[in-house]
N, CA, C and O of each residue as an XYZ file, in Angstrom:
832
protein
N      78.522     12.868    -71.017
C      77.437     12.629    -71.976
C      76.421     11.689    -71.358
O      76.792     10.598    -70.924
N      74.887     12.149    -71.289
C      74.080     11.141    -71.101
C      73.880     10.160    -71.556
O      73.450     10.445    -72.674
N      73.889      9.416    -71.489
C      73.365      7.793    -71.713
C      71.496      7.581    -72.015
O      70.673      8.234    -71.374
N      71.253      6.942    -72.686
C      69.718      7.152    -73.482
C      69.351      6.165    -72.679
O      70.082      5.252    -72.293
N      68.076      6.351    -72.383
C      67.599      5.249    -71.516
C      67.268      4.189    -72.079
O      67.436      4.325    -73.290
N      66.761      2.889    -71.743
C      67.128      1.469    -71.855
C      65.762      1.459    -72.050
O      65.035      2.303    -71.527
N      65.152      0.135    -73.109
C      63.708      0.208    -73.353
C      63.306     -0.454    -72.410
O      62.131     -0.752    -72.622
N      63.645     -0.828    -71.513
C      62.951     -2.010    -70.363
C      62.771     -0.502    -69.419
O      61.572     -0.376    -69.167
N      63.390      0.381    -68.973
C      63.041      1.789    -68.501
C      62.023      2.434    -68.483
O      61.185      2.772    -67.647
N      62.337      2.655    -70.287
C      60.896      3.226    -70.947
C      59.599      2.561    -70.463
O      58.672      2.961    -69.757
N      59.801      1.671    -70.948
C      58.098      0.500    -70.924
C      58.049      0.717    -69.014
O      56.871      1.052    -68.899
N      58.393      0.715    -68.144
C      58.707      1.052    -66.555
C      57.536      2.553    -66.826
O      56.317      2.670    -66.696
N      58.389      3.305    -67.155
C      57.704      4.529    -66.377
C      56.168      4.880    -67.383
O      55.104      5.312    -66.940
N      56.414      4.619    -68.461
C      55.102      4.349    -69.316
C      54.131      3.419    -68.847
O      52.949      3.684    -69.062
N      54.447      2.321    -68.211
C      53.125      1.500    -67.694
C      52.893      2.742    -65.915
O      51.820      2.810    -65.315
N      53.804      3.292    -65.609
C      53.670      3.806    -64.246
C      52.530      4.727    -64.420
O      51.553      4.750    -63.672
N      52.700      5.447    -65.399
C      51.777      6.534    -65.648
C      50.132      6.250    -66.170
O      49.060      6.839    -66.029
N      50.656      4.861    -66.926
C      49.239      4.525    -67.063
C      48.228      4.476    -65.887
O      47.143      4.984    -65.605
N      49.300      3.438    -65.232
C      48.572      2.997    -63.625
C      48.256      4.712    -63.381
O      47.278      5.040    -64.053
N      48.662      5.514    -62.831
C      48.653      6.657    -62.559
C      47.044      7.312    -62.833
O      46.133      7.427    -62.013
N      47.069      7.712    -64.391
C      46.021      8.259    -64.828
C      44.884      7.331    -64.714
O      43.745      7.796    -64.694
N      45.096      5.990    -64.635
C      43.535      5.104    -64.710
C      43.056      5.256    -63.230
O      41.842      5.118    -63.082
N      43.976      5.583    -61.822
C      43.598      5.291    -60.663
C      43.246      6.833    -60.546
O      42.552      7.027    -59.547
N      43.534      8.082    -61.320
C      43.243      9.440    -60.921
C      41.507      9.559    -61.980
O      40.630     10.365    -61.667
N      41.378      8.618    -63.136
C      40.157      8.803    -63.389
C      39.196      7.822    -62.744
O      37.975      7.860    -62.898
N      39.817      6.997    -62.055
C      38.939      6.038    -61.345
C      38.104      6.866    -60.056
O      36.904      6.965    -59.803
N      39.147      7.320    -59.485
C      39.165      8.145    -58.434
C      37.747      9.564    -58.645
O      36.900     10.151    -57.972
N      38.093      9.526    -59.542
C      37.309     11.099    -60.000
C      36.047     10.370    -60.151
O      35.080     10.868    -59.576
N      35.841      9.143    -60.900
C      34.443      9.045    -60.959
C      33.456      8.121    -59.732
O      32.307      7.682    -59.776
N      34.658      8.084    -58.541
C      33.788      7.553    -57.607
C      33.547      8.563    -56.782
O      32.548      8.422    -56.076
N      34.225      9.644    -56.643
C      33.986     10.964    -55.873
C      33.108     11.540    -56.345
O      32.602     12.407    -55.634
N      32.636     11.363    -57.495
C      31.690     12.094    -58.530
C      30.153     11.439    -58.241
O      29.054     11.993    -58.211
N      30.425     10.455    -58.102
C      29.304      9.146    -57.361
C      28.882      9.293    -55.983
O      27.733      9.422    -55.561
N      29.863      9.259    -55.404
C      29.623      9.365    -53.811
C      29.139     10.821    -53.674
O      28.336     10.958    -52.750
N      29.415     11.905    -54.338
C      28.949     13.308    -54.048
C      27.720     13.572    -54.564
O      26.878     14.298    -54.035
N      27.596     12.912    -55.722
C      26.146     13.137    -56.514
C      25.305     12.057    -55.192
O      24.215     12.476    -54.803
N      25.657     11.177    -54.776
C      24.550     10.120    -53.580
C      24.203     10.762    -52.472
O      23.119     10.664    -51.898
N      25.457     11.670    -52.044
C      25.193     12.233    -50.189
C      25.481     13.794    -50.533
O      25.818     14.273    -49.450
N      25.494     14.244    -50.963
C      25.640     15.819    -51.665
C      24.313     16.584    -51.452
O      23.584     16.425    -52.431
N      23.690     17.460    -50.373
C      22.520     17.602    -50.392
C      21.839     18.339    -51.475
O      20.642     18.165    -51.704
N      22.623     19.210    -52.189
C      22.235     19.975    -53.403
C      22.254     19.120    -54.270
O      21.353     19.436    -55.046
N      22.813     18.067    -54.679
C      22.359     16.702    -55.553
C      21.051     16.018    -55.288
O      20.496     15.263    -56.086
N      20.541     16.389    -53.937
C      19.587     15.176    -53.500
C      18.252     16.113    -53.585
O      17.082     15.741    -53.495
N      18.816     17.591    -53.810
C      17.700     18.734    -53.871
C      17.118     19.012    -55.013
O      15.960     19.344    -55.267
N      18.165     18.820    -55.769
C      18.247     18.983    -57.439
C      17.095     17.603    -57.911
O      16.051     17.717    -58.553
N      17.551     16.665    -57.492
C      16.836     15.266    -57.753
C      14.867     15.330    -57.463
O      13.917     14.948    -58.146
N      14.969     15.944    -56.249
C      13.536     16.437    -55.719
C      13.019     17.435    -56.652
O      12.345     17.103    -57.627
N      13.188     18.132    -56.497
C      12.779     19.414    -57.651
C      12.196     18.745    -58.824
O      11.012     18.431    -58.944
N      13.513     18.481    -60.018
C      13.145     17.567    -61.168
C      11.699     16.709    -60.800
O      10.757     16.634    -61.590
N      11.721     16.051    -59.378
C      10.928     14.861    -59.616
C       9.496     15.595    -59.227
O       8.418     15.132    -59.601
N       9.605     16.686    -58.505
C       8.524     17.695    -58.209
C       7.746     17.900    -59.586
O       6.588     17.792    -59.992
N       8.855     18.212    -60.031
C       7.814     19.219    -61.542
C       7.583     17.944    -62.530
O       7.242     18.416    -63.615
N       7.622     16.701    -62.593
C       7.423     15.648    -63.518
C       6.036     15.352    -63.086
O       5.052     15.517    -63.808
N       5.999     14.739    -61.410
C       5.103     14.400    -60.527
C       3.627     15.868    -61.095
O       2.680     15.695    -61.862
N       3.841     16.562    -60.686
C       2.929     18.058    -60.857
C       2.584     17.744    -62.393
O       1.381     17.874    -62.618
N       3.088     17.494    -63.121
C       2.900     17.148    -65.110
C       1.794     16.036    -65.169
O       0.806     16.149    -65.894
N       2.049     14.847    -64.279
C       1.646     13.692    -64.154
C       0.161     14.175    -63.919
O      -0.807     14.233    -64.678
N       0.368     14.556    -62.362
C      -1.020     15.139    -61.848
C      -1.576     15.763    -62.191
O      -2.619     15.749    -61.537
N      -1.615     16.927    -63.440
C      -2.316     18.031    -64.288
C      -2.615     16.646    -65.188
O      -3.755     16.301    -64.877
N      -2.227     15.982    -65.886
C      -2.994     15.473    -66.624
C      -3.987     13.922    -66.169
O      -4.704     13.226    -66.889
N      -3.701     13.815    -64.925
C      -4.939     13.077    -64.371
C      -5.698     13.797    -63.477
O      -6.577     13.151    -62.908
N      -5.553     15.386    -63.101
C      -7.016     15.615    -63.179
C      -7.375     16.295    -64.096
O      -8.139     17.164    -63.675
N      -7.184     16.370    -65.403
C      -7.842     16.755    -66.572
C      -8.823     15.848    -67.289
O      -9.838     16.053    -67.954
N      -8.153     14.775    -66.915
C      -8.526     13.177    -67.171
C     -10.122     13.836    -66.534
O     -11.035     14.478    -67.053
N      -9.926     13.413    -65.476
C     -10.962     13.319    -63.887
C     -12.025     14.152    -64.082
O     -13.193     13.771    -64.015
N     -11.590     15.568    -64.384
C     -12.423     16.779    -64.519
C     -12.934     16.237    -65.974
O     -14.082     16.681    -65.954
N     -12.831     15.690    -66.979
C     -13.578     15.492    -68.090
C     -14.588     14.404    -68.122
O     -15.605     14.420    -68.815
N     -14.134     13.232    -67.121
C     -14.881     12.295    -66.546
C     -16.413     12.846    -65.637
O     -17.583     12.466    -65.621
N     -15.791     13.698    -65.093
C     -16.791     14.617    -64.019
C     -17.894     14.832    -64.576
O     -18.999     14.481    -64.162
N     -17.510     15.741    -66.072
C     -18.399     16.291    -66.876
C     -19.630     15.370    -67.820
O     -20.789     15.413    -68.233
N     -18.589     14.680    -67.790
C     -19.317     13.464    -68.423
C     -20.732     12.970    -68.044
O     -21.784     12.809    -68.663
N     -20.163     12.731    -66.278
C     -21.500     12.457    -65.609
C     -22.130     13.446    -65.129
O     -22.991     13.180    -64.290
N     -21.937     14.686    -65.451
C     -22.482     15.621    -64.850
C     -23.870     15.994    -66.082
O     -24.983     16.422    -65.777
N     -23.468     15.737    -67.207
C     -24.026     15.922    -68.510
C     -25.342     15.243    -68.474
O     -26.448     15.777    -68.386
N     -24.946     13.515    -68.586
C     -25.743     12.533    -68.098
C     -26.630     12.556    -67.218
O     -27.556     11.746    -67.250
N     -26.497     13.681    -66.067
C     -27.481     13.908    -65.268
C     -28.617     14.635    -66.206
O     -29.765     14.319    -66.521
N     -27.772     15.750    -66.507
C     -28.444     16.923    -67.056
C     -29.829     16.490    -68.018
O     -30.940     17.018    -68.014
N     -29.257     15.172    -68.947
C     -29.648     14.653    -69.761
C     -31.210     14.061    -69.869
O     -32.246     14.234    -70.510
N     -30.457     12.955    -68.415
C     -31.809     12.072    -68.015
C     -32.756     13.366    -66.931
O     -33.678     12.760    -66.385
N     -32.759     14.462    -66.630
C     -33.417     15.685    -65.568
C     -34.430     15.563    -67.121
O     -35.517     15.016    -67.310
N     -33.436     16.399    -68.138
C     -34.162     16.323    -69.467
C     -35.319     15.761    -70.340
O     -36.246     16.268    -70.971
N     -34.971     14.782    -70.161
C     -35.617     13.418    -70.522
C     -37.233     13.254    -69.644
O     -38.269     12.854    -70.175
N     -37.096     13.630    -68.368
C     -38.128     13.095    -67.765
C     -39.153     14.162    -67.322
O     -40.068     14.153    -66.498
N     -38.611     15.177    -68.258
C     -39.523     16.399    -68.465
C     -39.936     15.942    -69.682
O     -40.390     16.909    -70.294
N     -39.997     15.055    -70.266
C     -40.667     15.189    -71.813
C     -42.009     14.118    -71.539
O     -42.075     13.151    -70.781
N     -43.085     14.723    -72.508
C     -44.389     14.127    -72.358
C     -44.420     12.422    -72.265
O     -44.128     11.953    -73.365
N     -44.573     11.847    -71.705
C     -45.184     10.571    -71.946
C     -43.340      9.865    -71.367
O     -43.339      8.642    -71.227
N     -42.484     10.308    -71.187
C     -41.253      9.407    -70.393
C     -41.474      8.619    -69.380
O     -42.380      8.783    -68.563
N     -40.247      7.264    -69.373
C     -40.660      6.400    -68.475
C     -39.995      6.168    -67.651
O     -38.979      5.507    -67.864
N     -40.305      6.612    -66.425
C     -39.534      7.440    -65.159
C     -39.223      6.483    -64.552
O     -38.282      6.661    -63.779
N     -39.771      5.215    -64.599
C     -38.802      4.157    -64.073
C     -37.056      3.603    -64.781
O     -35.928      3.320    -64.378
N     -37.836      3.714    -66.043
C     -36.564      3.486    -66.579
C     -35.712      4.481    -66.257
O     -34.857      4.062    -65.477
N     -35.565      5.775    -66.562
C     -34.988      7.195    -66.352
C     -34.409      6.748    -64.938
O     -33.180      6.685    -64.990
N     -34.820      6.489    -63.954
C     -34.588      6.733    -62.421
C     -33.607      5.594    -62.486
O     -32.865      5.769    -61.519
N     -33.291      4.692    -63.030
C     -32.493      3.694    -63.201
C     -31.322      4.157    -63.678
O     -30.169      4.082    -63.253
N     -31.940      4.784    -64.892
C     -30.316      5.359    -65.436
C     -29.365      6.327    -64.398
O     -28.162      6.214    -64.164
N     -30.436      7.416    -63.809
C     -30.319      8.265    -62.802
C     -29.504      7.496    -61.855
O     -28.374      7.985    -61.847
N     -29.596      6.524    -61.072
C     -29.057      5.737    -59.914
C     -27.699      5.174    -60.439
O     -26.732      5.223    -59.680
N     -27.579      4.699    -61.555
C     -26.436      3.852    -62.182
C     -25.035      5.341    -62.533
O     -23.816      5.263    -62.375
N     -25.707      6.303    -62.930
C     -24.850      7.175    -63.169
C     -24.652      7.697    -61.761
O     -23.647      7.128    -61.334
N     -24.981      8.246    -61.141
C     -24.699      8.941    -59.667
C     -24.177      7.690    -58.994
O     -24.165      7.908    -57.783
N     -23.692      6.335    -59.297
C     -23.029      5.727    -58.310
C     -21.490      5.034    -59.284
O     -20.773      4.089    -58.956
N     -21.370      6.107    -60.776
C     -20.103      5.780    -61.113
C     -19.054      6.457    -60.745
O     -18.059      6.114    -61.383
N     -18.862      7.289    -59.969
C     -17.483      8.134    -59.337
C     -17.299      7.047    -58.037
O     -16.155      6.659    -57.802
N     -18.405      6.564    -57.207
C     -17.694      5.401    -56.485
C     -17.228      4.466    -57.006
O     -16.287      3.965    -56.391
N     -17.565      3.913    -58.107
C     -16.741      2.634    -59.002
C     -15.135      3.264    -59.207
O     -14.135      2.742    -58.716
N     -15.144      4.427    -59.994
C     -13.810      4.901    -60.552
C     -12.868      4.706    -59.689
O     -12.853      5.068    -58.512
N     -11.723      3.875    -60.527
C     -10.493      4.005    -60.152
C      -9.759      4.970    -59.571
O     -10.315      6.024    -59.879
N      -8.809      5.201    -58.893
C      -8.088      6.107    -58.433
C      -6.423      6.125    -59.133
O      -5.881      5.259    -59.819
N      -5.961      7.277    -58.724
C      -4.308      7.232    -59.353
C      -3.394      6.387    -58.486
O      -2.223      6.374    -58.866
N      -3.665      5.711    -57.453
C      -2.730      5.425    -56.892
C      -3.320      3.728    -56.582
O      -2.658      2.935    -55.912
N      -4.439      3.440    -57.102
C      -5.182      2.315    -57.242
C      -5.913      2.477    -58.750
O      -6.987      3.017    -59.015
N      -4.835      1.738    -59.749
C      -5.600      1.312    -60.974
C      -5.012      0.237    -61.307
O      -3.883      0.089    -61.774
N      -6.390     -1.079    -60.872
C      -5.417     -2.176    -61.459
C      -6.668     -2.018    -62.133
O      -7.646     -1.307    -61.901
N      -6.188     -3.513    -63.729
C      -7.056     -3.552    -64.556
C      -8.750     -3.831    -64.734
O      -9.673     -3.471    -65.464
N      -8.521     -4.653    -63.649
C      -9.706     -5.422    -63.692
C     -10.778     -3.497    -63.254
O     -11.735     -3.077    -63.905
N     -10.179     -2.854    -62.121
C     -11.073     -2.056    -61.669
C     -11.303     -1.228    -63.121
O     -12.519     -1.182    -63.312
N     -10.605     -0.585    -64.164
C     -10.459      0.179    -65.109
C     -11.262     -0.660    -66.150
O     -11.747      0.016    -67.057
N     -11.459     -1.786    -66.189
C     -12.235     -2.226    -67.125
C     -14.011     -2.568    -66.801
O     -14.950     -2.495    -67.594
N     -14.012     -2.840    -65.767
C     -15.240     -2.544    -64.525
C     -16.137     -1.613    -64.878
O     -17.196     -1.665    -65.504
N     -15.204     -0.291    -64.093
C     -15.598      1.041    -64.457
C     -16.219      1.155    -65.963
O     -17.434      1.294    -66.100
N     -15.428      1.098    -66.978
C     -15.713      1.577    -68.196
C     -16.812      0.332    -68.744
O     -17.469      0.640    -69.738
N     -17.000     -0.778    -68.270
C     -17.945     -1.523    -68.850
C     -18.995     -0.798    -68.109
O     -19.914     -0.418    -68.834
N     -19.106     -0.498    -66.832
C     -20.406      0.020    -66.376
C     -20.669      1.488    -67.243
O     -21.767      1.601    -67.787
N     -19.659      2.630    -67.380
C     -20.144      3.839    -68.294
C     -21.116      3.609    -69.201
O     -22.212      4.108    -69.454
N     -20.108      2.276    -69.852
C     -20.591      2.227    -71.470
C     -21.973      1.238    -71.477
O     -22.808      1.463    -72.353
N     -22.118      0.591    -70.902
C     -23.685     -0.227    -70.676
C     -24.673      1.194    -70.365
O     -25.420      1.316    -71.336
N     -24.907      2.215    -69.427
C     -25.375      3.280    -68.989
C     -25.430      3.780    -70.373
O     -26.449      3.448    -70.978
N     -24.125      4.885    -71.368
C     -24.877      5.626    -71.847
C     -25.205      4.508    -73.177
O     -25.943      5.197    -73.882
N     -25.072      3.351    -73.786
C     -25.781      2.333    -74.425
C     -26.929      2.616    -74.335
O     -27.453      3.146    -75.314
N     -27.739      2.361    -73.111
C     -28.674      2.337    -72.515
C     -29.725      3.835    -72.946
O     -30.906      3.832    -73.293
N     -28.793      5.021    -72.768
C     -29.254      5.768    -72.855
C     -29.653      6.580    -74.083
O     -30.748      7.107    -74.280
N     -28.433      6.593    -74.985
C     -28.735      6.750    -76.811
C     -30.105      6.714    -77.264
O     -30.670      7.765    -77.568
N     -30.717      5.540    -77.340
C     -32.277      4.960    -78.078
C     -33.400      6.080    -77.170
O     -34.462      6.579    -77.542
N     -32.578      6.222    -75.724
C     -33.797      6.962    -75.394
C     -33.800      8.429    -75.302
O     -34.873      8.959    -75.011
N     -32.907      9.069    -75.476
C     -32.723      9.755    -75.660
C     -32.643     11.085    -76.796
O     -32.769     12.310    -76.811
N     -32.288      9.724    -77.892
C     -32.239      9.862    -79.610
C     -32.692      8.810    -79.964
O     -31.811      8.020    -80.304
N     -34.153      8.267    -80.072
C     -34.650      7.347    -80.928
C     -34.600      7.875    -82.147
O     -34.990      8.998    -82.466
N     -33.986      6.837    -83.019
C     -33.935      6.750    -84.551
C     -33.470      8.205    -84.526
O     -34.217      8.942    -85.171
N     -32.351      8.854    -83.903
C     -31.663      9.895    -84.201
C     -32.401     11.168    -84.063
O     -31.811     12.193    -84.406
N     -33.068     11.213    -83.813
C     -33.595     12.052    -83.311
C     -34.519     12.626    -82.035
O     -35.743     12.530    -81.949
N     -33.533     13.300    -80.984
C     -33.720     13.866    -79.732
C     -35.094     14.562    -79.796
O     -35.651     15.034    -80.787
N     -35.528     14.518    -78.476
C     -36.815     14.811    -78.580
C     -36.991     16.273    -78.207
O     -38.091     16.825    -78.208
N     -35.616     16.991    -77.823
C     -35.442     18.547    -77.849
C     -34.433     18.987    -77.903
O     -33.473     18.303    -77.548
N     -34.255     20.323    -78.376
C     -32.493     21.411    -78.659
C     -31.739     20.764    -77.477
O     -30.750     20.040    -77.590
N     -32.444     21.186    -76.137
C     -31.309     20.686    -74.860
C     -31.163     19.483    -74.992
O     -29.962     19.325    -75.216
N     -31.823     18.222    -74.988
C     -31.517     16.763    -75.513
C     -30.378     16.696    -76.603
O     -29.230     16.404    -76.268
N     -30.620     16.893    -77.548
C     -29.357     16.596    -78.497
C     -27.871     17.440    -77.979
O     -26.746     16.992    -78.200
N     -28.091     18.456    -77.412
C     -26.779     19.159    -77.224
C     -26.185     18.062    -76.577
O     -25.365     17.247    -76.999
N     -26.870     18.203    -75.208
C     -26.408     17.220    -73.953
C     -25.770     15.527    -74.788
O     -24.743     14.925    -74.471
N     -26.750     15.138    -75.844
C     -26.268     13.929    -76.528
C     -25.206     14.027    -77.545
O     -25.030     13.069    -78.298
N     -24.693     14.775    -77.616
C     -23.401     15.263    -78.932
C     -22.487     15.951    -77.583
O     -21.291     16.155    -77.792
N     -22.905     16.204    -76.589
C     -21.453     16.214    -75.742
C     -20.883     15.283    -75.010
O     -19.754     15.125    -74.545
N     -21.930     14.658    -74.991
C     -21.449     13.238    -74.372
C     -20.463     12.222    -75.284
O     -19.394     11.672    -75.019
N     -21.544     12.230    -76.800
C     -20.071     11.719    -77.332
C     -18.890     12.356    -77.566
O     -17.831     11.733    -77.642
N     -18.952     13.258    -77.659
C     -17.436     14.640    -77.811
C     -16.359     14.336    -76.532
O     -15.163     14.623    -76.489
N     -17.120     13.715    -75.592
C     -16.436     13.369    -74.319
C     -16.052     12.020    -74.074
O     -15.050     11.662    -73.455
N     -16.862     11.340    -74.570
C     -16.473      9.935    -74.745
C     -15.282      9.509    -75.522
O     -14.343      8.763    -75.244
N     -15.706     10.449    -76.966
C     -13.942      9.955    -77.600
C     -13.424     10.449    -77.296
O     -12.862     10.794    -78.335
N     -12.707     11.233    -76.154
C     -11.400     11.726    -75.885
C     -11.113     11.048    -74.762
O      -9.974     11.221    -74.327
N     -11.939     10.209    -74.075
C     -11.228      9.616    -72.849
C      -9.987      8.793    -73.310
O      -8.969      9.070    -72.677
N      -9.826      7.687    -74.431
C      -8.138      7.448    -74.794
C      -7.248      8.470    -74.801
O      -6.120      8.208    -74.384
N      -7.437      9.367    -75.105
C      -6.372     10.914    -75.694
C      -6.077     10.834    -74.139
O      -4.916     10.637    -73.780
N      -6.848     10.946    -73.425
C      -6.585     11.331    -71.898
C      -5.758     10.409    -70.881
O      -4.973     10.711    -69.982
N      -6.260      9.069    -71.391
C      -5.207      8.410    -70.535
C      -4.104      8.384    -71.326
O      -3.142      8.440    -70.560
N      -3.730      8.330    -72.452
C      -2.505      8.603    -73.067
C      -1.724      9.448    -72.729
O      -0.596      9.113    -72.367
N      -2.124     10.804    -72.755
C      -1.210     11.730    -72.148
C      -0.896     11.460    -70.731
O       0.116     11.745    -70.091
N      -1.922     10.880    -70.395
C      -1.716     10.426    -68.311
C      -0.352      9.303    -68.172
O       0.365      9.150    -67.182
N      -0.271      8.634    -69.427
C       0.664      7.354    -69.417
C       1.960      8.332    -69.757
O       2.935      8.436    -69.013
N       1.778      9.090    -71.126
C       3.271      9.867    -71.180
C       3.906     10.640    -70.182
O       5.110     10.801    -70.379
N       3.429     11.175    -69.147
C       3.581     12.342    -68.062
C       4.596     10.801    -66.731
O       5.665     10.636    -66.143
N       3.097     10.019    -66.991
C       3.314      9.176    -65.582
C       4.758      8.785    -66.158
O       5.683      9.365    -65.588
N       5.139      7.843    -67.259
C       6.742      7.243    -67.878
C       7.713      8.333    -67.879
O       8.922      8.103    -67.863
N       7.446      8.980    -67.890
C       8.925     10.602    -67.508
C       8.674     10.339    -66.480
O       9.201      9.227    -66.489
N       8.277     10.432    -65.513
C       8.219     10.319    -63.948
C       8.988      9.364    -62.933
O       9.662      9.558    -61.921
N       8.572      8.213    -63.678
C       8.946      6.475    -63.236
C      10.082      6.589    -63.770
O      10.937      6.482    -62.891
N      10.692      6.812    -65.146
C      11.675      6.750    -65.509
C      13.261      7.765    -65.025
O      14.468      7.536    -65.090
N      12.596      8.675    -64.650
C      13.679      9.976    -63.651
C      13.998      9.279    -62.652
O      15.154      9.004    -62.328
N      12.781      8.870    -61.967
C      12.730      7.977    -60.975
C      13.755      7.002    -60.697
O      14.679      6.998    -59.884
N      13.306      6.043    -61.709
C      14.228      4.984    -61.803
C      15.970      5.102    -62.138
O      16.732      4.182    -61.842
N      16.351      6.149    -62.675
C      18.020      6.572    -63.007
C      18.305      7.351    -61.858
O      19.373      7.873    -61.538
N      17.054      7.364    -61.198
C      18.415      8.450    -60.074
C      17.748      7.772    -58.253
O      17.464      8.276    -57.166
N      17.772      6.445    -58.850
C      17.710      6.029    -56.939
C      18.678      5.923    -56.369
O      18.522      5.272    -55.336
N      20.037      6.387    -56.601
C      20.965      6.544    -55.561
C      20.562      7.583    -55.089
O      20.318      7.644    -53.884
N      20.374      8.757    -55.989
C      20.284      9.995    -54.997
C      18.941      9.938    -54.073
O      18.900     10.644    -53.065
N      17.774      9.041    -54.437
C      16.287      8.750    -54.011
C      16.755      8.258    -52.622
O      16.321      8.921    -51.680
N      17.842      6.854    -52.217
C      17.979      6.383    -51.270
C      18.669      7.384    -49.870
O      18.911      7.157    -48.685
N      18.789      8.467    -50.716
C      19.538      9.755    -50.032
C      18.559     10.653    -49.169
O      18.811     11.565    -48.382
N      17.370     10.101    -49.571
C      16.951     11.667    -49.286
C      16.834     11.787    -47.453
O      16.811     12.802    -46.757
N      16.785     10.583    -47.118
C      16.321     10.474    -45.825
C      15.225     10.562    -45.315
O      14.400      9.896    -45.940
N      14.551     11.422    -43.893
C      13.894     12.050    -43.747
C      12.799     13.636    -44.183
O      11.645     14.038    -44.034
N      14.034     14.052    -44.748
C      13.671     15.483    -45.657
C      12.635     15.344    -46.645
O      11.771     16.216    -46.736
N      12.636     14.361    -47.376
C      11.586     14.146    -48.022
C      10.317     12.452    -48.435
O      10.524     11.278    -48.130
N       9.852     12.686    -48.727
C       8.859     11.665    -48.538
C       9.190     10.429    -49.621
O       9.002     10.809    -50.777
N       9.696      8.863    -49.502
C      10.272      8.429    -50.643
C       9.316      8.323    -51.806
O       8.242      7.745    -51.639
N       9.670      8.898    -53.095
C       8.603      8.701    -54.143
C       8.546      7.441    -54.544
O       9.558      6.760    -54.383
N       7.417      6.868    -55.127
C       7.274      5.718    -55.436
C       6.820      5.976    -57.170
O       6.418      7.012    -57.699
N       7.029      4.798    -57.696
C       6.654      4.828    -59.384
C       5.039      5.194    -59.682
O       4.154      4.883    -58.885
N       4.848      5.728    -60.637
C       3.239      5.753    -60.539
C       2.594      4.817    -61.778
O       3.094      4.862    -62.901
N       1.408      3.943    -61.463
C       1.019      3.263    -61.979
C       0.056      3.703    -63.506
O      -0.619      4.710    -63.717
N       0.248      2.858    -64.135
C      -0.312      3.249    -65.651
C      -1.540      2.284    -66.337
O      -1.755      1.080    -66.199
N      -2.462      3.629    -67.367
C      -3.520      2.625    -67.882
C      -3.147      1.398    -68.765
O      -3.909      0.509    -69.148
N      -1.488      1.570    -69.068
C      -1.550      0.954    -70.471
C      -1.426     -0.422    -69.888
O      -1.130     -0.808    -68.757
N      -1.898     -1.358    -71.550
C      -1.934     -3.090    -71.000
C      -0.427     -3.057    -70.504
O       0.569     -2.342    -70.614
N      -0.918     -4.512    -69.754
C       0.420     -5.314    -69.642
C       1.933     -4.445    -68.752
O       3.046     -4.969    -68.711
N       1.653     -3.283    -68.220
C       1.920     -2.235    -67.148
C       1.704     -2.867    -65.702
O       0.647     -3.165    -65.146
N       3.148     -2.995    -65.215
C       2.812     -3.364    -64.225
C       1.712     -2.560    -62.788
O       1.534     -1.376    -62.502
N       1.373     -3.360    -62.400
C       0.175     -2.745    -61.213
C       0.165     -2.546    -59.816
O      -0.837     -2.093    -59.263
C-alpha cells in the first residue's frame, strides 16, 4: 500500500513548479523582446508603420503649404488688380507687392519651426493683408467683381490656416508617438534605414 505523501513534500514540488512556470514565462517574454529588437521582419514591420504615419504627416503639411501658396498667390492677383484701377497709389501697392513676394522666404519650414519663426511669419502675413483690406475694400466695398472675389478668398483662406496646422499636429503626434514605443526596434535598424527622428509641432509649449 502506498503511503500519501507528507505536506512538507507537497509544498516541495508545488513551489518547484512555480519556480518552473515563472522562469518558462520569463523566458518567453525575453525571447519575445530580443526577437521583436534584432528580428529583421520586426524591424521591417516597424519601418513600414512609420513610413505610412510619416507620408500622413507630410500630406497634411503640404496641404498646409499649398493653401499658404495660394494665399500669396491671390494677394498678388489682388494688388496686379488694384493698380489697374483709376487713380491707385502705386507706391503704396508696390510695397504691398514687395512685402508679399518676400513671405515664402520668411516661412517656416517642417523640420525648422521654432516659435519665435511661426509667430514672425504670421505677424508679417497679417500686418500685409491689414494693410491691404481698406484698400482694397474701402468701407466694404471693392472697387471691382475681380477685387472682391480675390478679397473673400483671402479671407476663406485665412480662417482655415488653424484647421491646418491642427491636422499637421494630429498626423505629426501619431508619428512621434509610434516612434517613441518602438525605439528598440528604431535602435535596430542599422544601416538599412535612415534613423527617424520626432517631428516638430505648431502647438504651444511643444517641444522645438
Amino acid at each position: 500500500m502506498l503511503r500519501p505523501f507528507r505536506s512538507a513534500s507537497i509544498k516541495s514540488i508545488f513551489g518547484a513548479l512555480l519556480i518552473i512556470v515563472a522562469c518558462a514565462a520569463s523566458c518567453k517574454r525575453d525571447g519575445g523582446t530580443a526577437r521583436s529588437a534584432t528580428d529583421p521582419a520586426s524591424a521591417t514591420a516597424v519601418q513600414s508603420q512609420l513610413t505610412v504615419l510619416r507620408d500622413s504627416a507630410d500630406a497634411k503639411w503640404q496641404a498646409m503649404v499649398a493653401s499658404d501658396d495660394q494665399k500669396i498667390g491671390i494677394t498678388r492677383l489682388l494688388l496686379r488688380e488694384l493698380q489697374q484701377q483709376p487713380g491707385s497709389n502705386s507706391a503704396q501697392l508696390g510695397a504691398l507687392a514687395a512685402a508679399n513676394d518676400h513671405l515664402k522666404a520668411r516661412r517656416y519650414t517642417q523640420t525648422n519651426l521654432p516659435s519665435a519663426q511661426i509667430d514672425a511669419y504670421d505677424a508679417a502675413q497679417d500686418s500685409l493683408l491689414h494693410a491691404l483690406y481698406p484698400v482694397a475694400a474701402p468701407a466694404g466695398g471693392a472697387p471691382s467683381e475681380n477685387a472682391r472675389n480675390f478679397v473673400e478668398g483671402l479671407q476663406q483662406l485665412d480662417a482655415g490656416v488653424a484647421s491646418f496646422r491642427i491636422q499637421y499636429d494630429r498626423a505629426a503626434k501619431q508619428y512621434n508617438a509610434y516612434l517613441a514605443l518602438h525605439q528598440a526596434d528604431v535602435a535596430h535598424f542599422g544601416g538599412k534605414y535612415p534613423v527617424p527622428q520626432p517631428l516638430q509641432l505648431f502647438e504651444l509649449g511643444a517641444p522645438q
